[in-house]
C-alpha positions in Angstrom: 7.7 -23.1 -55.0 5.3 -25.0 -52.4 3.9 -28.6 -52.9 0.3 -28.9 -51.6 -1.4 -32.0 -51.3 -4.8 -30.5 -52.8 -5.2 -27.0 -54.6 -8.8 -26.5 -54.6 -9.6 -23.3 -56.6 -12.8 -22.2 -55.3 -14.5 -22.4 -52.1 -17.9 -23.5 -52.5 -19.2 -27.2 -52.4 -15.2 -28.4 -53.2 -15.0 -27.6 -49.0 -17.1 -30.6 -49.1 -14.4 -32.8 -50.5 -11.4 -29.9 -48.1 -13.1 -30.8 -45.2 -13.4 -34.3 -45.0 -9.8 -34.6 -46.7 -8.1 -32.8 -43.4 -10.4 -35.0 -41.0 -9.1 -38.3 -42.8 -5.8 -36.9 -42.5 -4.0 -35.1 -40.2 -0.9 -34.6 -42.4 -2.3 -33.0 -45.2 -1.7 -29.9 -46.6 -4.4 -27.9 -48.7 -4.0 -24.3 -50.6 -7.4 -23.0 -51.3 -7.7 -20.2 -53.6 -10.4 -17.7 -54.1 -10.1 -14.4 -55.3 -13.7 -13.1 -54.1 -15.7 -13.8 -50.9 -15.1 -17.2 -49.6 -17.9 -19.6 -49.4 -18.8 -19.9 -53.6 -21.1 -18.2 -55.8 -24.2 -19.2 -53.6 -23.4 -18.4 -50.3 -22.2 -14.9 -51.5 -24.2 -13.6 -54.0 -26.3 -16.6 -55.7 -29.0 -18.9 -54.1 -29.0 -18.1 -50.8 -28.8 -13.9 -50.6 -31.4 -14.1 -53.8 -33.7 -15.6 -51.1 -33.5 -14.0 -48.5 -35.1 -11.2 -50.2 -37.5 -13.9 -52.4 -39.4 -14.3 -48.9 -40.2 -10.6 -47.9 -41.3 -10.8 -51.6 -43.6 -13.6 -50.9 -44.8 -12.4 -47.6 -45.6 -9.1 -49.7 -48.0 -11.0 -52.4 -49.5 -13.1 -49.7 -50.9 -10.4 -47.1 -52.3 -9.0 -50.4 -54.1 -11.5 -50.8 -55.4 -11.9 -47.6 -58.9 -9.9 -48.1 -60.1 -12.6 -49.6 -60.1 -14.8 -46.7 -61.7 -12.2 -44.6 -58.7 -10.5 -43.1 -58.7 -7.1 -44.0 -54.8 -6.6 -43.7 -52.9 -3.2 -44.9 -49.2 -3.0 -45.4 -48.0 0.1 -43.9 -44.4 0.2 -45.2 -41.9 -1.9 -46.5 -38.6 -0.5 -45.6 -36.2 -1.5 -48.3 -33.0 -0.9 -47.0 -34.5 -2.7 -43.8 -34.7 -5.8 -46.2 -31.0 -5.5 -48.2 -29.0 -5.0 -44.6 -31.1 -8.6 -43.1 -30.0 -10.3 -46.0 -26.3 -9.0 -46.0 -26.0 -9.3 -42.2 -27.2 -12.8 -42.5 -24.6 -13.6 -45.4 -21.4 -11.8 -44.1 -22.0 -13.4 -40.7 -21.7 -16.9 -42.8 -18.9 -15.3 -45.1 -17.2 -14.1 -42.2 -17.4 -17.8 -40.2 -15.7 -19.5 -43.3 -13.0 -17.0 -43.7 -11.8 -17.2 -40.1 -12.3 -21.4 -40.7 -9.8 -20.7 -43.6 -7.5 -18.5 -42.1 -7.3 -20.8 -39.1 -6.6 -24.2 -40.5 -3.3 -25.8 -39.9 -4.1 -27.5 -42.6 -4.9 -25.3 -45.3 -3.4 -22.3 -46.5 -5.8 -19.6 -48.0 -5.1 -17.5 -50.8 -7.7 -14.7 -51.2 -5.9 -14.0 -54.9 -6.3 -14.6 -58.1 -5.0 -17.8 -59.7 -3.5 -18.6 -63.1 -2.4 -21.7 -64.8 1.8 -20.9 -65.9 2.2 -24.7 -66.6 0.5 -28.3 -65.7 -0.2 -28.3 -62.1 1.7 -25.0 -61.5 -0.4 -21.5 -60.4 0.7 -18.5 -59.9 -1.5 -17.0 -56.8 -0.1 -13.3 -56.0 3.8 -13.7 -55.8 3.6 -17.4 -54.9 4.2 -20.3 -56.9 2.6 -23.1 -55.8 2.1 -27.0 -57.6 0.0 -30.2 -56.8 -0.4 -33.6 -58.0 -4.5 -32.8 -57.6 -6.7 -30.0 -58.5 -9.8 -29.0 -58.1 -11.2 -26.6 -60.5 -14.4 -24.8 -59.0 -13.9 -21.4 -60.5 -17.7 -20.3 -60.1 -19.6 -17.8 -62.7 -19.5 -14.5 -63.6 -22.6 -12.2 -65.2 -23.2 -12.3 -68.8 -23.1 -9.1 -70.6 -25.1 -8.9 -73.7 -23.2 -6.9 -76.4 -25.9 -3.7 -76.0 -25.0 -0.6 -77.9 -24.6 2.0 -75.6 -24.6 -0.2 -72.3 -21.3 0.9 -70.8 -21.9 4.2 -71.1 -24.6 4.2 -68.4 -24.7 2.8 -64.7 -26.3 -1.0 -64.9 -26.8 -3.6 -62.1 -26.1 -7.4 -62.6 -27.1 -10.5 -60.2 -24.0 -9.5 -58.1 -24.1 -5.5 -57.8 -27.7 -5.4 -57.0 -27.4 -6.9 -53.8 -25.7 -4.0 -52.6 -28.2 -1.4 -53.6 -29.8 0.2 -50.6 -32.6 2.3 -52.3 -35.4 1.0 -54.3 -36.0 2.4 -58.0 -39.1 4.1 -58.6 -38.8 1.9 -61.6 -36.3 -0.7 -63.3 -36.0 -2.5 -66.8 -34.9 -6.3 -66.3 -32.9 -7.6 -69.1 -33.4 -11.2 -69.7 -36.2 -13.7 -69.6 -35.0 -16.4 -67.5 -34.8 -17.5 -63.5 -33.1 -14.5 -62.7 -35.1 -12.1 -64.3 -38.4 -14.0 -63.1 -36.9 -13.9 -59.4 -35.7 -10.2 -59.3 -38.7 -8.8 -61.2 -40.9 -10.7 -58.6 -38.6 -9.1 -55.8 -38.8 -5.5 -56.9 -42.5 -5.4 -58.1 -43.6 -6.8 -54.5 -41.1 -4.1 -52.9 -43.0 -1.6 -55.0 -41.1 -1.3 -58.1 -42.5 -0.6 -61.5 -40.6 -3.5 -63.2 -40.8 -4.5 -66.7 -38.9 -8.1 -68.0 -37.4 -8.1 -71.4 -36.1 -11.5 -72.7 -35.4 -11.9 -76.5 -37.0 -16.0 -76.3 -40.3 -16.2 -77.7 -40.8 -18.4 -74.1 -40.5 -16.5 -71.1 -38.8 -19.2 -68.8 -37.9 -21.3 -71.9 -36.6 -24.0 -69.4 -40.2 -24.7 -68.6 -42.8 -26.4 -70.1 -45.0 -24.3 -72.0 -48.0 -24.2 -70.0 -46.0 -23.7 -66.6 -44.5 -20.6 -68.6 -47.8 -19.3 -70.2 -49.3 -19.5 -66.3 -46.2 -18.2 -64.5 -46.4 -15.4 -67.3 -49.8 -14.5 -66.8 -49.8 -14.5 -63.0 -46.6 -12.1 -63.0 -48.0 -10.3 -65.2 -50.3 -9.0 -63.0 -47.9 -7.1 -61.2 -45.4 -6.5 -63.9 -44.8 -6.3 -67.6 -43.6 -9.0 -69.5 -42.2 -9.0 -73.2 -40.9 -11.8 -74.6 -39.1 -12.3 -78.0 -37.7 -8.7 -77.9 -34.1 -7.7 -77.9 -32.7 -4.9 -76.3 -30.5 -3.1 -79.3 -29.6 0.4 -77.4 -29.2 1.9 -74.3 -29.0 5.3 -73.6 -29.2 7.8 -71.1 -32.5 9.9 -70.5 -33.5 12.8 -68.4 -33.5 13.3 -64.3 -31.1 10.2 -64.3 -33.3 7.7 -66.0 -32.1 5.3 -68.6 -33.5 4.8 -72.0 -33.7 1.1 -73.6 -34.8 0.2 -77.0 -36.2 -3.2 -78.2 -37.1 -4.7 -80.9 -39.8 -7.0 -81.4 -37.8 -10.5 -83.2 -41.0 -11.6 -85.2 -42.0 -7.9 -86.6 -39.3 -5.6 -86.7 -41.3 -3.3 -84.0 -38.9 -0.8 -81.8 -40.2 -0.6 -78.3 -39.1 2.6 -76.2 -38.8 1.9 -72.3 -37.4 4.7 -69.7 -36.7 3.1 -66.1 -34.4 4.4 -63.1 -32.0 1.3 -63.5 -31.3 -1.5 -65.9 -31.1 -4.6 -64.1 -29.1 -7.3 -66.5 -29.9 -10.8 -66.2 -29.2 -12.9 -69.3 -27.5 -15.3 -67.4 -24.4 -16.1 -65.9 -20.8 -17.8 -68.4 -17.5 -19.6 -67.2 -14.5 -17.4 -65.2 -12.2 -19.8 -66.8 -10.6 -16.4 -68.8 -8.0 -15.3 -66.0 -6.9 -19.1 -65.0 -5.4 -19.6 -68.6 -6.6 -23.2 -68.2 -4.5 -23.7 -71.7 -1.4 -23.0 -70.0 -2.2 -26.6 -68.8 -3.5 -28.3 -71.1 -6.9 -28.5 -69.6 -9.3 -28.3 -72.3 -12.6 -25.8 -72.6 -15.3 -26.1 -75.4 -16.4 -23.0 -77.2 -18.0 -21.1 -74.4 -15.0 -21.6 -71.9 -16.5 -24.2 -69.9 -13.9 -26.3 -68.9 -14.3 -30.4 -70.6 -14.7 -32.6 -68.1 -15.4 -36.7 -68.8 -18.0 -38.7 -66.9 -16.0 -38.7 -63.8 -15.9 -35.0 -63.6 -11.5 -34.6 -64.9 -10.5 -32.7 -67.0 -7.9 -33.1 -70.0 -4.9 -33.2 -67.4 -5.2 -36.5 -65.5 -6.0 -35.7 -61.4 -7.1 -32.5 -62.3 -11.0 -31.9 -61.4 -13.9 -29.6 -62.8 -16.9 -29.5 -60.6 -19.8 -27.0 -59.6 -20.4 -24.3 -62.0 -16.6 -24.5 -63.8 -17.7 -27.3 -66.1 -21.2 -25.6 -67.2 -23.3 -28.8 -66.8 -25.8 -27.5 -64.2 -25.4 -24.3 -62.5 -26.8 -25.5 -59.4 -25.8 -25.6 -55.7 -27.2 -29.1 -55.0 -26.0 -30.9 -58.3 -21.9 -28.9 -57.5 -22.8 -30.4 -54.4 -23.7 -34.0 -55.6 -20.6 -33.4 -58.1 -18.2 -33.4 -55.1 -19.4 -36.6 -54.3 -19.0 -38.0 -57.3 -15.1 -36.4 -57.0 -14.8 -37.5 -53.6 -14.9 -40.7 -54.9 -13.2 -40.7 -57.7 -10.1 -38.5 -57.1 -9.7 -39.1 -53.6 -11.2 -42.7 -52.6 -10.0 -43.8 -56.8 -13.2 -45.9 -57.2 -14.8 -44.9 -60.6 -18.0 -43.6 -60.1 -20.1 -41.7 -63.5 -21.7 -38.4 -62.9 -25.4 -39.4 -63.4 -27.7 -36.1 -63.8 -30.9 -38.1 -64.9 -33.0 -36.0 -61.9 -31.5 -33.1 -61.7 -34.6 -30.7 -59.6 -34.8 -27.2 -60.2 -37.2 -24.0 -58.5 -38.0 -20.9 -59.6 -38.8 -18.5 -56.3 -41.3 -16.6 -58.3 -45.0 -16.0 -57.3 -46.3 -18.7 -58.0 -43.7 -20.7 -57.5 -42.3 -23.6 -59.9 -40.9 -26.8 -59.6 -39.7 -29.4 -61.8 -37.5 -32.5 -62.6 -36.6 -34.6 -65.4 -37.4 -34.5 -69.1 -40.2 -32.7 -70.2 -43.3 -33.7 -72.5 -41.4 -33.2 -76.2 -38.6 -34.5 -74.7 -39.6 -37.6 -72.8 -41.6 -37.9 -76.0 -38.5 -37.7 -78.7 -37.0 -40.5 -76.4 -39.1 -42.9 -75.8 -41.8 -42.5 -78.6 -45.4 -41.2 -77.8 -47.1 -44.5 -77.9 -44.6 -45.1 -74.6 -45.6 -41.9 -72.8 -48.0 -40.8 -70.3 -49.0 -37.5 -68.8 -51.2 -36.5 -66.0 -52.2 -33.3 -64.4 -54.1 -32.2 -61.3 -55.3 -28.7 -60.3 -54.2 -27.5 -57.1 -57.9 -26.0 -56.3 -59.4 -29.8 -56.7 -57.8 -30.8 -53.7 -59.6 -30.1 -50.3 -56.2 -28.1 -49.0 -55.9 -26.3 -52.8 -59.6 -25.3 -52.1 -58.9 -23.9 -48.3 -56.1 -22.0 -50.1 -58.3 -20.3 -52.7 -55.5 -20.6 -55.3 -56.9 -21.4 -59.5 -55.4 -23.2 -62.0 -51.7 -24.0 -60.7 -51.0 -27.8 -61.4 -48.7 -30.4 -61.2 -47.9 -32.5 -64.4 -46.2 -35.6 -64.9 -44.6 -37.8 -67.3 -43.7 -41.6 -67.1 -43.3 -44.4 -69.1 -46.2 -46.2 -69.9 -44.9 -49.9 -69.5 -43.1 -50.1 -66.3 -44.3 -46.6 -64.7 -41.0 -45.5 -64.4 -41.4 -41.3 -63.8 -39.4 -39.6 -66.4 -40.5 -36.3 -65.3 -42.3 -33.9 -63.6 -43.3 -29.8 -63.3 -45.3 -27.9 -60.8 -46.3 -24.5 -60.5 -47.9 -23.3 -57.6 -47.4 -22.7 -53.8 -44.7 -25.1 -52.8 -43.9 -26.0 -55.6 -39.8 -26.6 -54.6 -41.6 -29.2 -51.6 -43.9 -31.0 -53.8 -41.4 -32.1 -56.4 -38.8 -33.5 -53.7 -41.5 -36.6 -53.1 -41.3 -37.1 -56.9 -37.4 -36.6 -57.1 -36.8 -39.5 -54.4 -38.4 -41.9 -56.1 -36.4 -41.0 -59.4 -32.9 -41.8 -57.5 -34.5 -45.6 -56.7 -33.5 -48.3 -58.6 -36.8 -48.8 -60.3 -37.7 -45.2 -60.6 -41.1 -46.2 -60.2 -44.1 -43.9 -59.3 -46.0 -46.6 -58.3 -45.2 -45.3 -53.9 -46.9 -42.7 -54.6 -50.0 -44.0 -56.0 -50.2 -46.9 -53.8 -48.3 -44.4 -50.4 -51.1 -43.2 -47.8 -50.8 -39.7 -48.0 -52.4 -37.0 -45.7 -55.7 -35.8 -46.0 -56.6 -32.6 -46.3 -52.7 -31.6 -47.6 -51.7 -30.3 -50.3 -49.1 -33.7 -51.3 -52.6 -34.8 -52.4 -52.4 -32.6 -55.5 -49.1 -34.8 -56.5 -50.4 -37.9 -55.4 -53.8 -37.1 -57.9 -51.6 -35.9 -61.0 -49.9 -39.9 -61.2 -53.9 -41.4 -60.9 -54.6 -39.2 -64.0 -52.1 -40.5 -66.4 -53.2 -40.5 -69.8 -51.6 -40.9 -73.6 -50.1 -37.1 -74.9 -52.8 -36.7 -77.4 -55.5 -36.5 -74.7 -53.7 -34.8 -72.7 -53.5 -32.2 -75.2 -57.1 -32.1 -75.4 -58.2 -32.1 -71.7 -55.8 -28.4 -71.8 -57.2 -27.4 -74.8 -60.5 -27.7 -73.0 -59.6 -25.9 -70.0 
């Protein structure tokens, strides 16, 4: 059996925690263990190939619009293979990097296996045993598989396979109404798909406010179909090699009939935490298989850690990677620092694009009670650069408490959106959380920051608020 220092299961953002370990010391010895690509879910098939094909996409809808501007500018071909092998170049080159870093270190040995749990602080990687007084548990995410009749009996894509398609459907059926499916129905549609979204929430997005949705909906919509509260019930092969779905409508009862070349599913992504047997060691998971964690990030088994994706809090590169701080410090440095995920940002690549931060409206609202609350809104098109840039009725909105101005939240939809919020998110990781910088900061004229700047001079109580968008 070998004795490591540090099993890290996982090689995504816990190489934050690796790397800084083996500079600190020398001596150490590290086994890292990942049974896929190295470099985590993001590098390899999440954030980071997503957008690399998000910004052809984007370039696509943009020279579109570019008649109206008085450039008369024609699209001659996109060249979709062209745009999968940039994107997978790009990605194996970094893949590639970290595997060679891996497979180099005198400090760490790399096991590209699978691992399982056969007692606490004992895995089984291959035909090694191998133990540690410390373990960090950053097993990732797999795709969610809706239980469809008739699924597995036909070819589908998920969030992972479909980056390795070379040839773009004349059509494809997304299954899901969330990030993913907004993303990937934005990418196909501008590549020249017929796409058409179907998410069984009566919201599409229904991790947005409701107006950002309604807008997103409506502007994507415009390039693509959209249902929302329908469930796919059946799949089923149909002729020439097309594939057959059937939805029904939640409120009505109503069966829908859709035919598309592939069947992209996208109901979002659940814990790996099957094949390590995490029970074998006492390390406990709640109902969905998310492994516990407590508000320093260990588990049930003292020393052992759960951070990025494993523990299901936020499946997001930057909060795994503020997570490994909080680790960092807490496993390694033992000084006890709380996981605080009070501004946790988020962005939807879509076109437009969204933003946001923080509670929203009913929730800031549930909180702190309504006479607390305040919520302003600006238009992008009633700023001098939202003018220049001929775009209607994307806004930012925002949400602070009335006494002290503390910002308790804010959503944007519109170009930039993932820049914009970043000014707001800042000020939400100060002491006072205060929005007052912004209102009293000097900020650039003609740019579009003035659009954020405007939304928190135009705070008002919910109830008017409600009334200036029922007016508009």
């Amino acid at each position: 059996m070998k004795e490591y220092d540090l099993i890290s299961i996982g090689s995504g953002s816990a190489m934050n925690i690796v790397s800084v370990m083996v500079q600190e010391n020398p001596q150490i010895k590290v086994a890292v263990i990942d049974k896929d690509e190295p470099g985590g879910i993001c590098l390899t098939r999440g954030c980071i190939p997503s957008k690399m094909l998000l910004y052809p996409a984007e370039l696509v809808r943009t020279i579109e619009r570019s008649l109206e501007f008085g450039i008369n500018a024609d699209i001659k071909k996109i060249n979709f293979r062209d745009v999968m092998e940039r994107m997978r170049t790009i990605i194996h080159k970094d893949i590639n990097m970290i595997r060679h870093g891996l497979s180099q270190s005198k400090n760490i040995d790399y096991y590209p296996a699978v691992a399982e749990f056969v007692s606490s602080y004992t895995l089984k990687v291959g035909n090694e045993t191998i133990t540690s007084k410390m373990i960090f548990l950053c097993t990732g995410t797999k795709p969610i598989i809706p239980p469809i009749k008739g699924l597995e009996e036909v070819e589908y894509l998920t969030s992972d396979t479909v980056l390795e398609m070379n040839r773009l459907p004349e059509s494809i059926a997304i299954v899901g109404g969330g990030y993913i499916a907004a993303e990937y129905g934005h990418f196909f549609s501008a590549m020249g798909s017929k796409v058409i979204i179907i998410g069984r929430n009566p919201q599409f997005l229904k991790q947005e406010e409701p107006e950002v949705s309604a807008l997103a909906k409506r502007e994507l919509e415009k390039h693509m179909t959209i249902l929302t509260n329908h469930e796919v019930r059946k799949v089923e092969k149909a002729p020439i090699g097309k594939k057959r779905l059937i939805a029904v409508n939640r409120g009505n009862g109503e069966e829908t009939a859709t035919t598309a070349d592939e069947i992209l599913v996208a109901t979002g992504r659940g814990p790996n935490t099957d094949i390590l047997h995490p029970e074998k060691a006492g390390i406990e998971t709640d109902k969905k298989g998310w492994i516990v964690v407590d508000e320093y990030l260990e588990t049930s088994q003292p020393n052992i850690w759960a951070f990025g994706d494993a523990n299901g809090r936020h499946l997001f590169k930057h909060a795994a990677n503020y997570e490994s701080t909080v680790v960092y410090y807490n496993a390694v440095l033992k000084k006890k620092i709380e996981a605080d995920y009070h501004a946790i940002p988020h962005a939807v690549f879509t076109y437009p694009e969204i933003g946001g931060v923080g509670l929203g409206q009913k929730e800031a609202i549930e909180k702190y009670g309504e006479e607390k609350v305040l919520v302003g809104m600006y238009r992008y098109e009633n700023t001098a650069k939202g003018e220049a840039m001929g775009v209607k009725d994307y806004f930012v909105k925002v949400i602070v408490e009335k006494e002290n101005m503390k910002i308790l939240g804010a959503h944007i939809i519109g170009p930039h959106a993932s820049v914009l919020i970043q000014e707001i998110v800042n000020l939400m990781y100060t002491a006072e959380q205060s929005a007052r910088p912004i209102t009293h900061g000097m900020h650039i004229h003609p740019a579009l920051n003035e659009v954020v700047e405007r939304a928190f001079r135009s705070l008002v109580p919910p109830e008017e608020y409600h009334h200036h968008i029922a007016l508009h």
